[in-house]
C-alpha positions as CSV (number, residue, x, y, z in Angstrom):
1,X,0.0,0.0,0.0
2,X,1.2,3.6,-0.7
3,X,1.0,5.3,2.4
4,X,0.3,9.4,2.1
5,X,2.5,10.4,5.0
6,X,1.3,13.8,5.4
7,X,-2.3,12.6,5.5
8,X,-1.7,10.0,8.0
9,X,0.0,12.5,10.1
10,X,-3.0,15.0,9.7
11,X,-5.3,12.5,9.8
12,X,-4.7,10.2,11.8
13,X,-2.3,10.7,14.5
14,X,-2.1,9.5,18.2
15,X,-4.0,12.3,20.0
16,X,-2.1,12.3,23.0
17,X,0.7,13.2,21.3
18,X,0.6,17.0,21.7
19,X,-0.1,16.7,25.3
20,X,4.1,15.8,25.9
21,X,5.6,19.3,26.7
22,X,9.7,19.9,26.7
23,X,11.4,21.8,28.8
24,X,14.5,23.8,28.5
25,X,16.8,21.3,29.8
26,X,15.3,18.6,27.3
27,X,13.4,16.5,29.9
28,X,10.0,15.8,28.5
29,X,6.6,15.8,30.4
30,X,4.1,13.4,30.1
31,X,0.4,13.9,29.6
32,X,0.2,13.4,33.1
33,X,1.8,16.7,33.7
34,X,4.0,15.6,36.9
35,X,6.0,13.2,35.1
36,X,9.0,14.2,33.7
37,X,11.1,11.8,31.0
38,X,14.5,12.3,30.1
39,X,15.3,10.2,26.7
40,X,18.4,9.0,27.8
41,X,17.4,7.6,30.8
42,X,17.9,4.3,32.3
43,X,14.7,3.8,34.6
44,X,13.9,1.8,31.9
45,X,15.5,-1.1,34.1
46,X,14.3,0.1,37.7
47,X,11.0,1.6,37.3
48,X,9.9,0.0,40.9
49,X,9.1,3.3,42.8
50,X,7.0,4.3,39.0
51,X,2.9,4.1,39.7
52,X,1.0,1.9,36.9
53,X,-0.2,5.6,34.9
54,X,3.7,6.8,35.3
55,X,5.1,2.9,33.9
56,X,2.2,3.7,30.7
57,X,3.6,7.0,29.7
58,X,7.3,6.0,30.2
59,X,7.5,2.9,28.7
60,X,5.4,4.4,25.6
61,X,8.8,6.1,24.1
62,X,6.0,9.1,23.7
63,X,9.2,11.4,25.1
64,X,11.2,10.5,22.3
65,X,8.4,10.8,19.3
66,X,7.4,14.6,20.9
67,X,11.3,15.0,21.3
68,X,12.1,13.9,17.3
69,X,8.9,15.8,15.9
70,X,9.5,19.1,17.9
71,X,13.3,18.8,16.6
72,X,12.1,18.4,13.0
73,X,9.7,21.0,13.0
74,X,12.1,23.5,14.2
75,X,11.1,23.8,17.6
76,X,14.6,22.8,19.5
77,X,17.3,25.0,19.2
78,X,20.0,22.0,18.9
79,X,23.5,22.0,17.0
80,X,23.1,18.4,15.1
81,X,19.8,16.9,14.3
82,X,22.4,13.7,13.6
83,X,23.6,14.0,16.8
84,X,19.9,13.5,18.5
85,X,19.1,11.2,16.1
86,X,22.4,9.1,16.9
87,X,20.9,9.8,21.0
88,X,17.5,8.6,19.9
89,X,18.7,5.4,18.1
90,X,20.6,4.5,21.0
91,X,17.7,4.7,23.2
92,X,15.6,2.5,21.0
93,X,18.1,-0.1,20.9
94,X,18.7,-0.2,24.9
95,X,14.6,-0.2,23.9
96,X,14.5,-3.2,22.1
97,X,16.9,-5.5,24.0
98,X,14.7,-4.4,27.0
99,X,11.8,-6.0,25.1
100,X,13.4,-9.1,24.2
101,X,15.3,-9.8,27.8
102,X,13.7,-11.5,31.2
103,X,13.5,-8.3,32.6
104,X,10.5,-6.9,30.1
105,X,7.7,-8.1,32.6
106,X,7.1,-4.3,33.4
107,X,6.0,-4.1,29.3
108,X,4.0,-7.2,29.0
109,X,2.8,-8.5,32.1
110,X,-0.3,-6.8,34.0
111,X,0.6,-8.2,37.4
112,X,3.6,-5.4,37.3
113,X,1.3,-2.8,34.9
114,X,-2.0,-2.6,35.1
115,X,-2.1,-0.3,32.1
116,X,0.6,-2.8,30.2
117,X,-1.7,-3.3,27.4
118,X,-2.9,0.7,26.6
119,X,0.9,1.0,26.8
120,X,1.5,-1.2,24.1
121,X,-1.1,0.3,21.5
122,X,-0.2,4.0,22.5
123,X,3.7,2.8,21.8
124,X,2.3,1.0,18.4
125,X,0.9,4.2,17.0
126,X,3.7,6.4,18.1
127,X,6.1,4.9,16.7
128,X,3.9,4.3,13.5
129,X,4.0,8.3,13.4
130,X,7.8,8.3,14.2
131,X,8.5,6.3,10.9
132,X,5.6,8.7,9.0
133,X,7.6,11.5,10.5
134,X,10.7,10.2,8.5
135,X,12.8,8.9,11.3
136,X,16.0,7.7,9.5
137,X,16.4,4.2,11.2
138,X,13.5,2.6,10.2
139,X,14.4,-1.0,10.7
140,X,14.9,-0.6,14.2
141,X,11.9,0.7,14.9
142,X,9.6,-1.6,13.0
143,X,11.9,-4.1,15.2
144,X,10.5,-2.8,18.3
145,X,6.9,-3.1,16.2
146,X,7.2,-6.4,16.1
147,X,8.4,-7.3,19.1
148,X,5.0,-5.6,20.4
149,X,3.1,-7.6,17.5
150,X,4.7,-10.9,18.7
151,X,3.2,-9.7,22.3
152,X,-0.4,-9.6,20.6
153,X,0.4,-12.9,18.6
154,X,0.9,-14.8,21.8
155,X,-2.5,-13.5,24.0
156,X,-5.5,-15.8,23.8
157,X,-7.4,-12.8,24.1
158,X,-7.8,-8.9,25.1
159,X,-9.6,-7.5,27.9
160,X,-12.8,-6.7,26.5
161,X,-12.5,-2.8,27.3
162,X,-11.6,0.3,26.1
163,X,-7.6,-1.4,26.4
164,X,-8.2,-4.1,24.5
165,X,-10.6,-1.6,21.8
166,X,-6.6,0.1,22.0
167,X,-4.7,-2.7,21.2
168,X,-6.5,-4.2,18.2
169,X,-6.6,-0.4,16.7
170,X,-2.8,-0.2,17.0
171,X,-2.3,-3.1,15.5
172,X,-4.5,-2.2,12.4
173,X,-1.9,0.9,12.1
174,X,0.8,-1.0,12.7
175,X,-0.5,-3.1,9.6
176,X,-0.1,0.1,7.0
177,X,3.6,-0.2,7.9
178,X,4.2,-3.9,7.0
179,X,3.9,-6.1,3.9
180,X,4.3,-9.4,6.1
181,X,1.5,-12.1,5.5
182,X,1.2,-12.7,9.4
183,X,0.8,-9.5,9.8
184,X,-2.0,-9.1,7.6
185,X,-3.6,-12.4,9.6
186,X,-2.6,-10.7,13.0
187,X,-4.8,-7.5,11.7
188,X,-7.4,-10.1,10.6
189,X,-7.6,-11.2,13.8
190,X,-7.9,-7.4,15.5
191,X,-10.5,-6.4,13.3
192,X,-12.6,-9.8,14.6
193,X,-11.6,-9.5,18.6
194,X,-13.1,-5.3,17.4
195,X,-16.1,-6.3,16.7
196,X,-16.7,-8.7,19.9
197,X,-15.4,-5.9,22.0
198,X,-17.8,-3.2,20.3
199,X,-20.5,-5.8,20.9
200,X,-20.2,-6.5,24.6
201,X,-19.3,-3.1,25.5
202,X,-22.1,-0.9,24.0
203,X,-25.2,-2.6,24.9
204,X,-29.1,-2.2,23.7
205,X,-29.5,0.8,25.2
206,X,-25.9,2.4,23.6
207,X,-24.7,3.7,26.9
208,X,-21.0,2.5,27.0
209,X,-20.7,-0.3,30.2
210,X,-17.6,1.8,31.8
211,X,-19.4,3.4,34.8
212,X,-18.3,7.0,33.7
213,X,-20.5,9.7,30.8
214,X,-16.6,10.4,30.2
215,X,-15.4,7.4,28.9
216,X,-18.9,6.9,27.2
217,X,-17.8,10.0,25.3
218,X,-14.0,8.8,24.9
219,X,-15.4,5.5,23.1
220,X,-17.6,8.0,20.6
221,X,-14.3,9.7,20.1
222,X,-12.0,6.7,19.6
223,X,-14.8,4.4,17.7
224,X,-15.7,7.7,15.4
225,X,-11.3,8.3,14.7
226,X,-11.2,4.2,14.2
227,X,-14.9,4.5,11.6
228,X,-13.0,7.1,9.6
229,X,-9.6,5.0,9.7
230,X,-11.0,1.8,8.2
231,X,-12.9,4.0,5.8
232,X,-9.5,5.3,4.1
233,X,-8.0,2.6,4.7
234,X,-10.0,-1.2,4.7
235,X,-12.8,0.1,2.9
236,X,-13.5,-3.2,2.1
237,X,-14.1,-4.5,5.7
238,X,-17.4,-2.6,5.9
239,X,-16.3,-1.2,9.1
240,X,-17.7,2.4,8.7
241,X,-21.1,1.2,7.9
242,X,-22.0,-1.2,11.1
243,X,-20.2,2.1,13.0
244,X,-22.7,4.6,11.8
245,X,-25.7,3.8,13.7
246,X,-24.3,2.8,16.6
247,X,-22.0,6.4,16.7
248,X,-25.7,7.9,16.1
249,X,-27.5,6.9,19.0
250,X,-24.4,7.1,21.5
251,X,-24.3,10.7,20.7
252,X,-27.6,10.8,21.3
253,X,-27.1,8.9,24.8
254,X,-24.3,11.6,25.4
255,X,-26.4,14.7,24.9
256,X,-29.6,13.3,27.2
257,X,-26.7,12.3,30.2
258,X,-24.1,15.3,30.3
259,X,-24.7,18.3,32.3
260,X,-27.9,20.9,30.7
261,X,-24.3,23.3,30.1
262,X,-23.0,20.5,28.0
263,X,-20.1,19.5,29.9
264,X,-19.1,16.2,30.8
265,X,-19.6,15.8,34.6
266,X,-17.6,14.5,37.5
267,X,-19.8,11.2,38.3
268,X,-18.0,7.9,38.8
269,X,-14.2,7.8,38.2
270,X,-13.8,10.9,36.2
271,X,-13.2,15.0,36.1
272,X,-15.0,18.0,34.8
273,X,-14.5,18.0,30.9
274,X,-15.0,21.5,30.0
275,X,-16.9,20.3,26.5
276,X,-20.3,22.3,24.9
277,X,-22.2,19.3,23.8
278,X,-26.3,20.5,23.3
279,X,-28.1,19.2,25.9
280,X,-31.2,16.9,25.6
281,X,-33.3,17.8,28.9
282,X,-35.4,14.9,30.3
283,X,-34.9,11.5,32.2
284,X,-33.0,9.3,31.2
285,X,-32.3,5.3,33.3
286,X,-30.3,3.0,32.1
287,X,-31.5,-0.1,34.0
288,X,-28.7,-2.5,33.1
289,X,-25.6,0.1,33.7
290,X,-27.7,1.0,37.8
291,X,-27.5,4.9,36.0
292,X,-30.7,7.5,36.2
293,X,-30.5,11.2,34.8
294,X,-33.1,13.8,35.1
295,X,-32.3,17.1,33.7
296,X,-34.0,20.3,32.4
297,X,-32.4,23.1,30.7
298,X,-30.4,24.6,34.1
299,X,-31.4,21.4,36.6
300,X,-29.3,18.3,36.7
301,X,-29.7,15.1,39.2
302,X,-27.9,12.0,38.6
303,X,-28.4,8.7,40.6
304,X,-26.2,5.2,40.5
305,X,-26.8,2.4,42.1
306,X,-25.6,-0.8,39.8
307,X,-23.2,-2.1,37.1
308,X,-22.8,-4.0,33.8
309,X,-18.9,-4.5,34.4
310,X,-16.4,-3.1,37.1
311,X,-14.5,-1.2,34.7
312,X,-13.9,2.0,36.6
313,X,-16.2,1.3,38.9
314,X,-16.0,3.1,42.0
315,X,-18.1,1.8,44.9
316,X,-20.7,4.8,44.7
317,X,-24.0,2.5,44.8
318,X,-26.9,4.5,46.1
319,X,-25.1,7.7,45.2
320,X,-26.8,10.8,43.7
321,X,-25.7,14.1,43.1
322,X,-27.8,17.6,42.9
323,X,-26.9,20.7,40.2
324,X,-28.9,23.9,40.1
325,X,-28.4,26.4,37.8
326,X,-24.9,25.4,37.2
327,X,-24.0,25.6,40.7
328,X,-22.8,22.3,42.5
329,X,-25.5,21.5,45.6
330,X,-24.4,17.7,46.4
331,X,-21.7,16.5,44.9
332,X,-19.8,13.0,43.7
333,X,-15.9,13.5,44.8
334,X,-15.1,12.6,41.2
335,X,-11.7,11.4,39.0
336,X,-8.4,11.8,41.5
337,X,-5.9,9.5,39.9
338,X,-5.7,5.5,39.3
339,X,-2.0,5.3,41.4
340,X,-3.5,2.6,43.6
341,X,-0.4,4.7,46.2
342,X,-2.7,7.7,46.2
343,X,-4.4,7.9,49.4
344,X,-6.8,10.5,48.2
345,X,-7.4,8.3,45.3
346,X,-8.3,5.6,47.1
347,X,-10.7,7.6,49.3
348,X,-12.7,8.7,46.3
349,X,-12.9,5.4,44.7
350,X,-14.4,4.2,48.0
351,X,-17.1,4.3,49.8
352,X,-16.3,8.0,51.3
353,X,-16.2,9.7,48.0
354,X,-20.6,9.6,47.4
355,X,-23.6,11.1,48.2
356,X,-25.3,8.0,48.9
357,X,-25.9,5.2,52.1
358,X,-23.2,2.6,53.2
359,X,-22.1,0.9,56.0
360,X,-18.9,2.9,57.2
361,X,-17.6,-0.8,58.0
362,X,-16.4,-0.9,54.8
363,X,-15.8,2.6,54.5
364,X,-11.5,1.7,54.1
365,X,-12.3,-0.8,51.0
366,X,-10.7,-0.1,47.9
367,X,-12.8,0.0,45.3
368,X,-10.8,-3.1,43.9
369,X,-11.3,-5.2,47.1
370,X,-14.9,-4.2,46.9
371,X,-15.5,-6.0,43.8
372,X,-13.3,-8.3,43.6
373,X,-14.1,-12.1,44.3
374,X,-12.1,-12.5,47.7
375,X,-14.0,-9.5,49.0
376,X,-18.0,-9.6,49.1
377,X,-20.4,-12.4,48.1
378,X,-23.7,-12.3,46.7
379,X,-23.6,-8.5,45.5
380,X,-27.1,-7.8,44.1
381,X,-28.4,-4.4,42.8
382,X,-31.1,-3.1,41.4
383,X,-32.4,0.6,40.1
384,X,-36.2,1.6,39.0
385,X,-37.9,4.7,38.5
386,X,-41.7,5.5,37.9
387,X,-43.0,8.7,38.3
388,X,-39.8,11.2,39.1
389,X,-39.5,8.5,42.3
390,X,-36.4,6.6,42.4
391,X,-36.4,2.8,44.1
392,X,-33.3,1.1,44.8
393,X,-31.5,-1.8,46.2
394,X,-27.9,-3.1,47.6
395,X,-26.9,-6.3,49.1
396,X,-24.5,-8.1,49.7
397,X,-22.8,-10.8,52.1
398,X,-19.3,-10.5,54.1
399,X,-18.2,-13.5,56.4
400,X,-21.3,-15.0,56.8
401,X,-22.7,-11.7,57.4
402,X,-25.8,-10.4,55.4
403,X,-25.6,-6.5,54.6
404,X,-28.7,-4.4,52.8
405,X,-29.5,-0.7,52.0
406,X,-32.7,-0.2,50.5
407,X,-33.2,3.4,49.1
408,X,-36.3,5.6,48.3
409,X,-35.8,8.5,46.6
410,X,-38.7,11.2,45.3
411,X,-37.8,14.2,43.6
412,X,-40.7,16.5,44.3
413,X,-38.5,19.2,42.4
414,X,-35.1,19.9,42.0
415,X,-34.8,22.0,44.9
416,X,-37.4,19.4,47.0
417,X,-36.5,15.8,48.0
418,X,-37.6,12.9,50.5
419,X,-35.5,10.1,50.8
420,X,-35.6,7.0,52.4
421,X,-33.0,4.5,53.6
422,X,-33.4,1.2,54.7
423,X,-30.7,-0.7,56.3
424,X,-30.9,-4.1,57.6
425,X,-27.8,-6.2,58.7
426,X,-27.2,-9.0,61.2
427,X,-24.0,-7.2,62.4
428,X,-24.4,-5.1,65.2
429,X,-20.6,-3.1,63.6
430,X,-21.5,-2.4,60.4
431,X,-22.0,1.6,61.4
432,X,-25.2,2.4,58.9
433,X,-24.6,6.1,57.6
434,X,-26.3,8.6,54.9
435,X,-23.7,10.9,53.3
436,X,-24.0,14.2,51.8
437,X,-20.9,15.4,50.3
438,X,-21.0,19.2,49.9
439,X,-18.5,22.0,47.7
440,X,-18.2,25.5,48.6
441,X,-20.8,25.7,51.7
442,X,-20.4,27.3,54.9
443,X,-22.1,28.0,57.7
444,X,-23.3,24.1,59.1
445,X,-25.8,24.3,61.8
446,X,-26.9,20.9,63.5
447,X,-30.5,22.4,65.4
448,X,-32.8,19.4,67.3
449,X,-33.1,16.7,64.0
450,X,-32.0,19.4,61.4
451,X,-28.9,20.5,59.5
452,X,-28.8,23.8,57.5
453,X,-26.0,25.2,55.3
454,X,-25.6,28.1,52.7
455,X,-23.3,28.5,49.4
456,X,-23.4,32.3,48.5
457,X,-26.5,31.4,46.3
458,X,-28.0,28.6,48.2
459,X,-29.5,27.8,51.9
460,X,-30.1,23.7,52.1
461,X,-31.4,22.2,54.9
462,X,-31.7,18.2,55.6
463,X,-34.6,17.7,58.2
464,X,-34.7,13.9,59.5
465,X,-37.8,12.2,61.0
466,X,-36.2,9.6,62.3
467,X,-33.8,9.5,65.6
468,X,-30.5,10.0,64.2
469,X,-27.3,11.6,65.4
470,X,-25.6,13.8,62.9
471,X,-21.8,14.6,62.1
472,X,-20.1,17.5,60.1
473,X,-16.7,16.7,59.0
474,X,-14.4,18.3,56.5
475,X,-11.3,16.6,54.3
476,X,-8.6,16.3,56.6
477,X,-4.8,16.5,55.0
478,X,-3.0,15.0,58.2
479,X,-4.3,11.6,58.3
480,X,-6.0,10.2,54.7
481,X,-6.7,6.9,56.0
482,X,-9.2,8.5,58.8
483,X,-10.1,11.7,56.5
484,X,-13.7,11.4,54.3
485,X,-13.0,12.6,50.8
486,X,-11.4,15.3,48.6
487,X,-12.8,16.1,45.7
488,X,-11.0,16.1,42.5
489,X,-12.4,17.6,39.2
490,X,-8.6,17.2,37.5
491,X,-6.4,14.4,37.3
492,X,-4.6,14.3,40.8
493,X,-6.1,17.9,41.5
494,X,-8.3,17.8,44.9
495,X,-10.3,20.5,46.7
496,X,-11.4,20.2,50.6
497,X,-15.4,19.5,50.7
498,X,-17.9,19.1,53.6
499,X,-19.8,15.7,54.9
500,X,-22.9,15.4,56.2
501,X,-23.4,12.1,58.1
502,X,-26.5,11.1,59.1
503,X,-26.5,7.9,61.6
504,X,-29.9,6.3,62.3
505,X,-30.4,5.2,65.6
506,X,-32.9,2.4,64.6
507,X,-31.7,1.3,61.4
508,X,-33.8,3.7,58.8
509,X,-33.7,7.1,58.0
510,X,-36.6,9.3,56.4
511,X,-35.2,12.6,55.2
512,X,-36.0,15.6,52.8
513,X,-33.7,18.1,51.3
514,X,-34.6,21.8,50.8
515,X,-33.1,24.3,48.8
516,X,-33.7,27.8,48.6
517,X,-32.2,30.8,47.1
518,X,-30.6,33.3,48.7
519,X,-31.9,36.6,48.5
520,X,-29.1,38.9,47.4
């Protein structure tokens, strides 16, 4: 195949390209913005103290793509482009004999990376664009290809993901660059595992089965990209057709679940995305994904309680969060990082990052233990709505100990709700709590069986019928472990925030929250 360079690079580059920046003394950061990447470094072969996202962008050789392109579009102020390229080519051979030694577990095995496999496809298509860029030593980078292809060649499968959706794509790219019968077969094969993973991850009711509106939107993105690449490219594998009508209706999805401003919001494992989609007001459940939207053109309430898969799933069952008029009322703690180190991380992937009822017993579980097979048994959920009232259900079982929250929630308006939660448990620890998780109020006042509050646009008070005892706390810096949440609209950005904890004295708790405005 003649390959148009030029186009390819315009057309169809690896997006996160642009996001490496170089500073003066030639280190280069990664997208994650804290990382910083020298090209002739040796961590390579003692990245130990490295977190999984840091391993991803290191071992991606995205450093020395952004530090090639920036030199050959004049953007370096070096002496010797042959000089850097002899630097560079050094590096990708200490690269490749990395790759082919015992010590490559760090590149291929997800026990050491979790992200091992996006890794892989990212490093496929950069160094697709390195040799579209016109990087001199060609052989030696299609040598590290392969060495990546022989990686794919070996796996029985892919995870069925937005990784493994990464993987097969590369590989297609990767086949532009090679006239190698097994490679053509090993494309064959991507395009096949493609379709399986398009099938079991956008369901009947096209909202993506990755617990976050963000990475619903970053499989439009990536599927729409892939659509247009098959079209120039394997017109022939009819790709672009079967696409079309599924792209169709998850924009639609998109535009009835993002906030009435347009942007994507911080539910679930993910940050404020600044887009300007046009909102679709109304309500909007998603039975099978435990995911409820009501919205009208200023008024936003979101409610989760349920999964299809525990991709990025964060244990925020029962959880619901409140917008009005573009103003954060309650809030989800939202995105923090995925460095499984990250104490605040792990906070908001737990229990302590939601609006919504838990038992505080398992208020130190990582999200991971949570939902993992040694940690719970039994988990059952369930979600309905009829009639602008919400009815929920959680269960599970813990060492022969039963657990369940059962919660009732009717939305009067947005600025009037009664909730009610249920918990029932055979163990007399298991600390039953209703959170409220609040941003930029002030002013907490705890009077008889009432707590009020104020923004500088809102007053909200939470009146309880039931005997309760109530608790205001604040994010706490000094111990994490015994902190509730921080919030985090930016990756590994966090905020302070306020808790309301309501405990019932007799196991159930009948509530109703009222906002007003403030009179300015």
């Amino acid at each position: 195949m003649d390959l148009d360079f030029n186009y390819y690079l315009a057309t169809h580059n690896e997006k996160s390209l642009p996001q490496w920046k170089i500073n003066s003394d030639f280190s280069v950061v990664s997208p994650i913005k804290n990382q910083e990447v020298f090209i002739d470094d040796e961590l390579w072969y003692n990245p130990e103290g490295l977190n999984h996202s840091e391993l991803l962008w290191l071992y991606s050789l995205g450093a020395q793509v952004k530090f090639y392109h920036s030199l050959i579009m004049g953007e370096l102020n070096t002496e010797s482009i042959t000089i850097v390229e002899e630097l560079l080519d050094n590096n990708f051979e200490s690269f490749l004999n990395l790759q082919n030694s015992e010590n490559n577990k760090f590149l291929y095995v997800h026990k050491y990376s979790y992200s091992h496999d996006h890794c892989v496809a990212v490093r496929m298509r950069y160094l697709c664009m390195l040799i579209a860029m016109g990087y001199p030593n060609v052989k030696l980078i299609k040598d590290i290809i392969k060495r990546d292809l022989q990686w794919f060649s070996e796996l029985d499968s892919v995870s069925m993901n937005n990784h493994g959706m990464m993987v097969c794509v590369s590989i297609l790219h990767a086949r532009l660059f090679f006239d190698e019968q097994e490679i053509k077969l090993l494309a064959d094969r991507a395009i096949s595992l493609l379709k399986n993973i398009v099938e079991f991850i956008i369901p009947n009711n096209y909202y993506a089965k990755e617990n976050t509106i963000a990475y619903h939107n970053f499989y439009i993105r990536d599927l729409t990209s892939f659509s247009l690449f098959m079209r120039d490219y394997m017109p022939e594998k009819g790709f672009t057709k079967i696409l079309g009508e599924t792209l169709k209706r998850m924009n639609d999805v998109l535009l009835r679940v993002v906030y009435p401003s347009g942007e994507v919001p911080p539910i679930g494992q993910s940050g404020l995305y600044g887009y300007k989609f046009k909102s679709i007001p109304g309500k909007s459940l998603f039975k099978d994904q435990g995911f409820f939207v009501l919205k009208d053109d200023k008024n936003y309430f979101s409610y989760t309680c349920g999964f299809s898969t525990t991709i990025h799933k964060q244990v925020d069952d029962t959880s619901f969060t409140l917008r009005l008029n573009g103003v954060d009322v309650v809030v989800d703690c939202g995105l923090g990082s995925y460095d499984a180190k990250d104490t605040k991380a792990v906070v908001i992937n737990g229990q302590r990052g939601h609006s919504g009822a838990f038992f505080k017993k398992f208020d130190d579980w990582t999200m991971q233990k949570f939902h993992s097979s040694g940690g719970l048994s039994d988990l059952d959920y369930s979600i309905d709505e009829r009639h602008n009232q919400i009815v929920s259900n959680k269960s599970f079982n813990h060492e022969n100990l039963t657990y369940q929250i059962q919660r009732t929630i009717n939305i009067l308006s947005f600025y009037d709700l009664n909730i009610k939660d249920v918990f029932t448990t055979d163990d007399s620890f298991a600390g039953p709590v209703s959170r409220f998780i609040f941003d930029g109020f002030r002013n907490f006042k705890v009077v008889s069986n009432q707590v009020t509050m104020e923004s500088d646009i809102y007053r909200v008070s939470i009146l309880c019928w039931n005997p309760a005892t109530f608790s205001i706390l604040s994010s706490y810096d000094g111990d994490v472990t015994t902190s509730i949440a921080f919030r985090s609209l930016n990756w590994n950005e966090y905020k302070s925030v306020n808790v309301i904890e309501i405990t019932p004295l007799e196991g159930e708790l009948e509530m109703n929250i009222m906002i007003e405005p403030l009179d300015k």
